[in-house]
N, C-alpha and C positions, 0 to 999 in steps of 0.2 A: 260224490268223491271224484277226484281227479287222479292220476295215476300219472309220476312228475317220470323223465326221461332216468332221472339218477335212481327211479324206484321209492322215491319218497311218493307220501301220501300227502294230499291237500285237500280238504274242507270244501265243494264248491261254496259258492256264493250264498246259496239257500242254505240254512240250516239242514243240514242231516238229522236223520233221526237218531236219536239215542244206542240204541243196537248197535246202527250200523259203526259210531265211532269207537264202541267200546268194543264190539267184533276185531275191527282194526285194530286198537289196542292190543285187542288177544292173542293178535298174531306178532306181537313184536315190530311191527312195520313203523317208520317213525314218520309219526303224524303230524301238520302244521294246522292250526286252528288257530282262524281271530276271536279275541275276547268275546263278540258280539253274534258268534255261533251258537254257540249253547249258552245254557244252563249253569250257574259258578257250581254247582254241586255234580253234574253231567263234565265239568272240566277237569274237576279233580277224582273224580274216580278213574277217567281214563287217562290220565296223567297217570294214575298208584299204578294200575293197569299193565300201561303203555312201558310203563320204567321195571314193572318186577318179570315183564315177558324179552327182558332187553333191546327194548326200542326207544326213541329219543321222541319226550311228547313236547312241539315248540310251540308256544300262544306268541301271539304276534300283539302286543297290547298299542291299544288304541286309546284306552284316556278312563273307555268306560266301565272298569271295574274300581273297587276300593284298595288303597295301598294293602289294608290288612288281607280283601279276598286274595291279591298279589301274592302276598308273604307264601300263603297257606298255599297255593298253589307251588311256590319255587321251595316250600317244605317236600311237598309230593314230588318231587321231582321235574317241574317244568320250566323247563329252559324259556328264560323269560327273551323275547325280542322287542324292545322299546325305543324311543326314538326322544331327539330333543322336542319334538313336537305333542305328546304322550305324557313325558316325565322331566317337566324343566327342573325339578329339584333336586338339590344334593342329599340332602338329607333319604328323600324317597329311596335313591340309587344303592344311597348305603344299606337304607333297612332290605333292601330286595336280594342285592349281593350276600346279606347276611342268611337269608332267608333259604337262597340257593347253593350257598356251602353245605347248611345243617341238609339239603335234599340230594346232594351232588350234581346239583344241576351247576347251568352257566346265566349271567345275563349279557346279553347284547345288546347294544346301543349305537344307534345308528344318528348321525349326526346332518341333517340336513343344513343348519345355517352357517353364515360364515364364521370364521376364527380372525375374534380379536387379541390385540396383543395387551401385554404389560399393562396395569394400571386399568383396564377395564376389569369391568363383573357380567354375573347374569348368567348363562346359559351358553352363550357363545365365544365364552372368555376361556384361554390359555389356562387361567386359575384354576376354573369351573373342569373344563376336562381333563385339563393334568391330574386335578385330584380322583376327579372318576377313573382313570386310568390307575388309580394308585390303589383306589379298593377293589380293584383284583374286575375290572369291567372289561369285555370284550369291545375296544372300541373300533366303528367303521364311516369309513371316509370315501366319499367319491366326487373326482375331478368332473364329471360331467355336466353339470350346470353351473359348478361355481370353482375358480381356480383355487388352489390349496399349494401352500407354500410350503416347500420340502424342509426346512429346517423349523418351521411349526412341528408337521408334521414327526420327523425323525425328534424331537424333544415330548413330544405325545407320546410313540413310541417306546422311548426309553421308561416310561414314567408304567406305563402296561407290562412292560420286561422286569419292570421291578416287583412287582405285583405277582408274575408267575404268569399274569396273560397274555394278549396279543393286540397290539393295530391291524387292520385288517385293510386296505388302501385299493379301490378303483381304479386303475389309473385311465385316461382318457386325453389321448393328442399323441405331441410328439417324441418321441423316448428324448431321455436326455442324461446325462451322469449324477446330477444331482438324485434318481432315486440309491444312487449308493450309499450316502449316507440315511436313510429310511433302512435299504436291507441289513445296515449293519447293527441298527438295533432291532433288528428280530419283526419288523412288520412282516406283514404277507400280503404279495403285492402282487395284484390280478392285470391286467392289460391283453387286450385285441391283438392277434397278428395284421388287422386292418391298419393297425401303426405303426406295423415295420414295412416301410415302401422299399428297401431296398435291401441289398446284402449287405450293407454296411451299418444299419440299423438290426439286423440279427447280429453282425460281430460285436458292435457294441454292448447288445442284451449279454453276449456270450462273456462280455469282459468283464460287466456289471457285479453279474454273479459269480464269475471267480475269484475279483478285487475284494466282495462286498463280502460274501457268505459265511464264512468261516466254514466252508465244508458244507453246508447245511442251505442250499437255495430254499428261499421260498418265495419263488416266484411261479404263478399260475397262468397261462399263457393261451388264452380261450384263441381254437382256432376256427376261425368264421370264414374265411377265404381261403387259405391253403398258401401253402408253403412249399418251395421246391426242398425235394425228399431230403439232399445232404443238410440242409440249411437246420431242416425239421430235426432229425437226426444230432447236430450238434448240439440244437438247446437241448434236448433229453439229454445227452450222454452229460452236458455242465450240470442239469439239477433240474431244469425248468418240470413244473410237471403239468402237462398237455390236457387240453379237453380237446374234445373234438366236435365240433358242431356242423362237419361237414360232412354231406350223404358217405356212407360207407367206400371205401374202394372195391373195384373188383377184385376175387380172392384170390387173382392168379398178379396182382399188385402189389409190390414190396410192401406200401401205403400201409396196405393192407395188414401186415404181421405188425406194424409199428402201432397201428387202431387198436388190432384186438390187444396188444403186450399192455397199452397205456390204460386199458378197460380195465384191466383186473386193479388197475391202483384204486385206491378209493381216498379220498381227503379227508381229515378231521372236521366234524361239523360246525367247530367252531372256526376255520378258517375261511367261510366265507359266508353271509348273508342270507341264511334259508334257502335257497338253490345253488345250484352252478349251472343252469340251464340258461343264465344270461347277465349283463355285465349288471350293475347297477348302475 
């Protein structure tokens, strides 16, 4: 077992033995598990487990289970984590989404290839995710190896809002105004303070989500470097909400009340990715 910074739990690499994930279960801790940890009978007991001790059980699928062991699992409760590379079909999507309503779980879909427009198919088509986005799918997107174009994007967006869910959006480079139309349909939108080089790139985040939010930022603002204190201090007070990935301050440090204040926040697990301990 691994022991994640946010207090989540994680499956090392090796299989665990049986006990010890259903132990964990028993304590309500919320567990991530790949498909190819256990046992499909050892998943869904500590899925029933994991969910009736109010803990969140996430299997990260990887290709090698059957649609049906799927189902039966996002019936028990497991918050299913799939990717286009995993689950290129629609139909699959539908039946798993349906599966984790009847369980209250969520499914997430993480989107590694690029987005084609109009008049394309397949997997990496407009069509294809719009409509996952319409059966109520947690969709996630990240600028880091491949560019992603904001008005794609804010039209995915929209199509998850309609649904009741969320876009969930990476972002990676350099800020720009075009994510306001993305915040205005309700994505949730992660980025580095390594790409605010300046105070003028904080004012703009600060204008972003005043223009964009209707009241309601969601914007997650991992801080890797550090930020001078007022700077820090205005994105919290417009919405932003802070991670901190930088050594503690000393406790005689202003830094310091603003660390432990943003601790006690916690995020919804469906706003980002199976951690927050680092970008995608």
């Amino acid at each position: 077992m691994v022991e994640m910074k946010n207090g989540d739990t994680e499956l090392a690499a090796a299989p665990a033995k049986v006990f010890e994930l259903l132990d964990r279960a028993g304590l309500g801790l919320d567990v991530t598990v790949r498909d190819d940890q256990q046992e499909f009978s050892t998943l869904v007991d500590g899925a029933r487990v994991c969910r009736g001790n109010g803990g969140r059980f996430r299997l990260i699928d990887t290709g090698r289970l059957s649609l049906f062991e799927l189902e039966w699992l996002g019936e028990a409760g497991a918050d299913l984590y799939t990717s286009d590379e995993a689950r290129p079909r629609l139909l699959e999507l539908d039946l798993l989404t349906r599966a984790c309503l009847r369980g209250r779980a969520a499914v997430a879909y993480f989107h590694h290839g690029p987005i084609t427009g109009e008049g394309s198919d397949g997997k990496n088509s407009m069509a294809f995710l719009g409509e996952a986005g319409r059966l109520g799918i947690y969709l996630h997107f990240s600028s880091r190896d491949k560019e992603r174009a904001p008005d794609s994007l804010s039209a995915l967006a929209a199509a998850c809002r309609s649904a009741g869910s969320w876009l969930v959006y990476y972002h990676h480079g350099p800020l720009n105004r075009e994510l306001g139309g993305l915040a205005k349909e309700g994505a949730w939108i992660h980025l580095s303070d390594k790409d605010l080089s300046s105070a003028e790139d904080v004012l703009l985040l600060t204008e972003i989500m005043r223009e964009n939010s209707c009241g309601k930022p969601r914007f997650v603002l991992h801080i890797e470097e550090g930020l001078p204190l007022q700077e820090t201090l205005d994105l919290e007070r417009t919405g932003a909400f802070l991670l901190f990935k930088t050594p503690p301050s000393d406790y005689r440090s202003a830094f310091r009340c603003l660390e432990q204040r943003v601790e006690r926040r916690r995020l919804d697990h469906r706003t980002y990715h199976l951690y927050t301990t680092f970008l995608p």
